[in-house]
N, C-alpha and C positions, 0 to 999 in steps of 0.2 A: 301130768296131773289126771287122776280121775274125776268123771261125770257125776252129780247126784242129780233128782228128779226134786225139787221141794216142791209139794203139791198144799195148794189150797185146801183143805176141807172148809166146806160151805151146809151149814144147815140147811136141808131139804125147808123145811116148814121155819124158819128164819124170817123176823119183820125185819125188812131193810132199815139201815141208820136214817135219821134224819138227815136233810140236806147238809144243814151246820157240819156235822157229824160225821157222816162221807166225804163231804170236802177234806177236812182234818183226815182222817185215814188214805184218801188220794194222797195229800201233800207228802204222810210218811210214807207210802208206797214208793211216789216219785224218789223220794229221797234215799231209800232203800238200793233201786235200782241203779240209780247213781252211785251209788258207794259200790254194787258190784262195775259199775262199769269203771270205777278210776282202780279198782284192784283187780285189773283183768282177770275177773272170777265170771263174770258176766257171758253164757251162752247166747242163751234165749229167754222172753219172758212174755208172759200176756195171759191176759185174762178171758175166759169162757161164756158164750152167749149159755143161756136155762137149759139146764138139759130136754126140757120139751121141744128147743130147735135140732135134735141130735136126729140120724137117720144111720140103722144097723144095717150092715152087708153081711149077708149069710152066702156062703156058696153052698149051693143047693143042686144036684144031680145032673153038676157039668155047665150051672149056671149060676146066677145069681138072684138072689132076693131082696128085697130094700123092707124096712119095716120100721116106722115113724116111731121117735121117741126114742128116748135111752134103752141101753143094753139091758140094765136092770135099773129098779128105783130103788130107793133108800132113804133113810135118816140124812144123809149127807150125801155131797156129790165134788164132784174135781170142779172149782171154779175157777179156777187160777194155778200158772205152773209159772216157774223157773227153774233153768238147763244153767249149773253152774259146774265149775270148774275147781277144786278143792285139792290139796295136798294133802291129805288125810280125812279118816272120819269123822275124827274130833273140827277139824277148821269149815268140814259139810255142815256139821248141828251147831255150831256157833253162826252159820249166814240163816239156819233155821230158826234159830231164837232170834237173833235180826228181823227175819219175817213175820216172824208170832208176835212180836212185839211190834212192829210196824200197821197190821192187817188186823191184829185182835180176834183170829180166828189158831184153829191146829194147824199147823204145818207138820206133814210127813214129808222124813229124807229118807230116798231112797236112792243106794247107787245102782249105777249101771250096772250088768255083766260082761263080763267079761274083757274088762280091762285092769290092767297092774296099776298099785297103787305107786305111788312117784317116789 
Protein backbone atom coordinates (compact mmCIF):
# COMPACT_ATOMS: atom_id res chain seq x y z
CA UNK A 1 0.00 0.00 0.00
CA UNK A 2 0.98 3.58 -0.58
CA UNK A 3 1.61 6.54 2.10
CA UNK A 4 -0.46 9.73 1.84
CA UNK A 5 0.33 13.02 4.02
CA UNK A 6 -3.52 14.32 5.14
CA UNK A 7 -2.44 17.67 6.55
CA UNK A 8 -4.61 19.87 8.59
CA UNK A 9 -4.87 23.36 7.14
CA UNK A 10 -5.49 25.77 10.13
CA UNK A 11 -6.46 29.33 9.62
CA UNK A 12 -3.53 31.59 10.60
CA UNK A 13 -5.97 34.40 12.00
CA UNK A 14 -8.83 31.62 13.14
CA UNK A 15 -10.97 32.39 16.60
CA UNK A 16 -10.76 29.08 18.24
CA UNK A 17 -14.10 26.94 18.78
CA UNK A 18 -15.75 27.39 21.84
CA UNK A 19 -15.16 24.85 24.55
CA UNK A 20 -18.71 23.01 23.94
CA UNK A 21 -17.49 23.12 20.52
CA UNK A 22 -13.93 21.64 20.61
CA UNK A 23 -14.83 19.06 22.78
CA UNK A 24 -17.49 17.87 20.06
CA UNK A 25 -14.65 18.22 17.18
CA UNK A 26 -12.06 16.33 19.75
CA UNK A 27 -14.64 13.39 20.27
CA UNK A 28 -14.99 13.19 16.11
CA UNK A 29 -11.17 13.55 15.81
CA UNK A 30 -10.86 10.69 18.52
CA UNK A 31 -13.37 8.67 16.57
CA UNK A 32 -11.64 9.24 13.21
CA UNK A 33 -8.46 7.90 14.37
CA UNK A 34 -9.99 4.93 15.49
CA UNK A 35 -11.64 3.98 12.53
CA UNK A 36 -8.05 4.44 10.95
CA UNK A 37 -6.71 2.32 13.48
CA UNK A 38 -9.22 -0.93 13.30
CA UNK A 39 -8.66 -0.70 9.35
CA UNK A 40 -5.09 -0.70 9.67
CA UNK A 41 -4.77 2.51 7.50
CA UNK A 42 -3.45 4.13 10.60
CA UNK A 43 0.61 5.33 10.36
CA UNK A 44 0.97 8.20 12.41
CA UNK A 45 -1.23 11.11 13.75
CA UNK A 46 -1.00 14.23 15.89
CA UNK A 47 -1.59 17.57 16.21
CA UNK A 48 0.99 20.79 15.91
CA UNK A 49 1.89 23.23 18.77
CA UNK A 50 1.41 27.50 16.89
CA UNK A 51 3.75 27.99 14.51
CA UNK A 52 5.27 30.74 16.77
CA UNK A 53 6.87 27.56 18.89
CA UNK A 54 8.64 26.55 15.45
CA UNK A 55 12.58 27.17 15.19
CA UNK A 56 14.23 26.97 11.31
CA UNK A 57 17.79 25.33 10.72
CA UNK A 58 19.53 26.93 7.99
CA UNK A 59 22.98 25.49 7.04
CA UNK A 60 24.95 28.30 6.59
CA UNK A 61 28.89 28.21 5.35
CA UNK A 62 29.76 24.79 6.93
CA UNK A 63 27.35 25.51 9.87
CA UNK A 64 24.24 25.99 11.13
CA UNK A 65 21.87 28.78 12.03
CA UNK A 66 18.58 28.56 14.26
CA UNK A 67 16.14 31.45 13.62
CA UNK A 68 12.72 31.60 15.73
CA UNK A 69 9.51 31.30 14.23
CA UNK A 70 8.07 29.52 11.19
CA UNK A 71 9.80 29.08 7.83
CA UNK A 72 7.35 31.33 6.38
CA UNK A 73 3.92 32.82 7.63
CA UNK A 74 0.59 32.74 6.03
CA UNK A 75 -3.09 32.72 5.85
CA UNK A 76 -2.88 29.10 7.13
CA UNK A 77 -0.55 26.79 8.54
CA UNK A 78 0.04 22.61 8.96
CA UNK A 79 -1.80 22.16 12.40
CA UNK A 80 -2.32 18.69 12.31
CA UNK A 81 -1.10 15.66 10.08
CA UNK A 82 -1.86 11.89 9.60
CA UNK A 83 0.55 9.21 7.95
CA UNK A 84 -1.90 6.79 6.54
CA UNK A 85 -1.78 3.87 4.63
CA UNK A 86 -4.33 3.59 1.31
CA UNK A 87 -4.65 1.11 -1.57
CA UNK A 88 -5.24 3.69 -4.09
CA UNK A 89 -5.95 7.48 -4.44
CA UNK A 90 -9.44 7.32 -4.55
CA UNK A 91 -9.50 5.06 -0.86
CA UNK A 92 -6.47 8.42 0.31
CA UNK A 93 -9.33 11.15 -0.46
CA UNK A 94 -12.17 9.22 0.90
CA UNK A 95 -10.02 9.02 4.84
CA UNK A 96 -9.61 12.88 3.57
CA UNK A 97 -13.27 13.58 3.42
CA UNK A 98 -13.44 11.53 6.83
CA UNK A 99 -11.01 14.11 8.16
CA UNK A 100 -12.79 17.19 6.67
CA UNK A 101 -15.70 16.14 8.00
CA UNK A 102 -14.52 15.16 11.40
CA UNK A 103 -12.16 18.52 12.01
CA UNK A 104 -14.25 20.94 9.97
CA UNK A 105 -11.32 22.43 8.46
CA UNK A 106 -9.39 21.62 4.59
CA UNK A 107 -7.61 18.64 4.56
CA UNK A 108 -4.74 18.23 1.85
CA UNK A 109 -3.74 14.57 0.53
CA UNK A 110 -0.75 14.16 -0.41
CA UNK A 111 1.10 11.02 -1.48
CA UNK A 112 4.32 9.98 -0.89
CA UNK A 113 7.28 9.68 -3.55
CA UNK A 114 8.30 7.33 -4.61
CA UNK A 115 6.58 4.29 -3.83
CA UNK A 116 4.29 1.81 -6.16
CA UNK A 117 0.80 1.94 -5.87
CA UNK A 118 -0.45 -1.65 -4.41
Amino acid sequence: MKHYLLSVVTPADGVPPEPAEMERIMRNVEEFHRELQQAGARVFDGGLSAPGTATVVRAEDGGTVLTDGPYTEGKEYLGGLSIIKAPDPDAALDWGRKAALAIGLPIEVRPFEGEAEA
